[in-house]
C-alpha positions as CSV (number, residue, x, y, z in Angstrom):
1,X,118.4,111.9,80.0
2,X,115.7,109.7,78.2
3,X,112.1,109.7,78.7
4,X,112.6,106.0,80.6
5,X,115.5,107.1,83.0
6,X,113.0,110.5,83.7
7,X,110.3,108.4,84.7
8,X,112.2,105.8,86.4
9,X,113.3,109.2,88.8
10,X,109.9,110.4,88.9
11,X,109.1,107.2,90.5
12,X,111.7,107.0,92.9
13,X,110.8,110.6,94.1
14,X,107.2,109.6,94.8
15,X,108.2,106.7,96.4
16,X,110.3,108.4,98.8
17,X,107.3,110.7,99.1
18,X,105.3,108.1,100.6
19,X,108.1,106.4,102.4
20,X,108.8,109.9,104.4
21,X,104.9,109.8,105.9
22,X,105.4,106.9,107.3
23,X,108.0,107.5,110.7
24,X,106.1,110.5,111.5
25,X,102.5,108.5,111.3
26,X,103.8,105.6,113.3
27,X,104.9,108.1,116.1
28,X,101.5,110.3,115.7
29,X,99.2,106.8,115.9
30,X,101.4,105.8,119.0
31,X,101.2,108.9,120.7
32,X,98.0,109.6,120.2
33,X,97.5,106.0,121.7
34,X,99.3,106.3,125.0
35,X,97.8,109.7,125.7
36,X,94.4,107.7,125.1
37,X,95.7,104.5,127.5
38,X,97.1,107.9,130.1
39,X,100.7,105.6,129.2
40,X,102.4,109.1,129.1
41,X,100.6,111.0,131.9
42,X,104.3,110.4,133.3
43,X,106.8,113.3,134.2
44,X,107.7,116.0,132.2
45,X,110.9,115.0,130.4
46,X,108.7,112.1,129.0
47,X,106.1,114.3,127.7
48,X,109.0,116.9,126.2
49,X,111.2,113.7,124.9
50,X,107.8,112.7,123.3
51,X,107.4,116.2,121.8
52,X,110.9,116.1,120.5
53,X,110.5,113.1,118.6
54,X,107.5,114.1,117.3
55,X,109.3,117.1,116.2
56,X,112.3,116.0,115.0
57,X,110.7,113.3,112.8
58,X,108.1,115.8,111.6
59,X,110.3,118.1,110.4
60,X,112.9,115.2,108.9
61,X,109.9,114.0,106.8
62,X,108.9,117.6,105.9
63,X,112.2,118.0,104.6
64,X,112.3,114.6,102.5
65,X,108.5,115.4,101.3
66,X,109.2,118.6,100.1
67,X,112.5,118.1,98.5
68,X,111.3,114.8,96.8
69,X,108.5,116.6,95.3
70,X,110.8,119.9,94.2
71,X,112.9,117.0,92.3
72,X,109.8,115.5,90.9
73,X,108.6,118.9,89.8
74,X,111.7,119.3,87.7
75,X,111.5,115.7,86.4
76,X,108.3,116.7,85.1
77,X,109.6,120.1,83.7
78,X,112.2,117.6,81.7
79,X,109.7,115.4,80.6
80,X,107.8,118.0,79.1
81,X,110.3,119.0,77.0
82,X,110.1,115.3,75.4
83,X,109.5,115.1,71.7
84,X,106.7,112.4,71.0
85,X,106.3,111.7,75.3
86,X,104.5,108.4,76.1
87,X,101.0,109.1,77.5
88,X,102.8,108.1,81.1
89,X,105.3,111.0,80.7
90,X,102.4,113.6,79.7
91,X,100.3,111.9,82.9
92,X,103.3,112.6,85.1
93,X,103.7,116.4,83.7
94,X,99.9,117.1,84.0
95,X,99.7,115.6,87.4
96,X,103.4,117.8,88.9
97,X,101.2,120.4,89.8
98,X,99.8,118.9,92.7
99,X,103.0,118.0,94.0
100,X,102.4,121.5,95.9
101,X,100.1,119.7,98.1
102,X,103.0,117.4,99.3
103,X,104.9,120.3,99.5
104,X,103.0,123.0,101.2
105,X,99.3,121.2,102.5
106,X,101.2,118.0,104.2
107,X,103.9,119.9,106.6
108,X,100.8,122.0,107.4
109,X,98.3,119.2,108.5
110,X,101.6,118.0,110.6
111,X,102.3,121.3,112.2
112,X,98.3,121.8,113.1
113,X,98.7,117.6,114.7
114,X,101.8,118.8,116.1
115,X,100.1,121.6,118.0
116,X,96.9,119.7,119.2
117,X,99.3,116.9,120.6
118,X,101.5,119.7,122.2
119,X,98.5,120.8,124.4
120,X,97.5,117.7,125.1
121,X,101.2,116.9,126.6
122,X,102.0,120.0,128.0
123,X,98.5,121.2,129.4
124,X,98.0,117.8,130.0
């Protein structure tokens, strides 16, 4: 592959980064706003239907976070093996490394949310 079609992956694996936080926020925010308005102080399946979508998009975007930045690790393992790399390709190798946030730090914060909003529901 060339140093353009590399980066032109690189970029589409961050964007899908940041497009995969976006379901799972929307439902967190509007949660988290009818607990606040007591819109979901309603029976039990609500709550646990609530708690399932939470999860199952959780987990969906997890899975697209952390495989998009796995890809864009090995993007950047390709582009540093570029002779004579643009200063955007060297950019993109020195800043792979904290891909590991996206993969590791981000499903954690969502599991710890997750949690919180689980005992909120379920204890009420």
């Amino acid at each position: 592959m060339t140093e353009r079609e590399l980066l032109e992956l690189w970029n589409k694996n961050r964007q899908h980064i940041v497009l995969s936080q976006l379901g799972p926020i929307f439902l967190l925010i509007v949660t988290v706003a009818l607990i606040m308005l007591g819109l979901i102080a309603a029976p039990p399946v609500v709550k646990w239907a609530a708690l399932g979508i939470l999860l199952a998009s959780g987990i969906l975007g997890a899975l697209v976070q952390y495989s998009s930045a796995t890809e864009a690790m090995a993007i950047a393992a390709d582009l540093a093996e570029v002779k004579n790399p643009s200063r955007l390709s060297r950019q993109a190798v020195a800043s792979a490394k904290w891909l590991n946030v996206v993969r590791f730090v981000t499903p954690t914060i969502f599991i710890l949310i997750f949690l919180l909003l689980a005992a909120v529901l379920v204890v009420g």
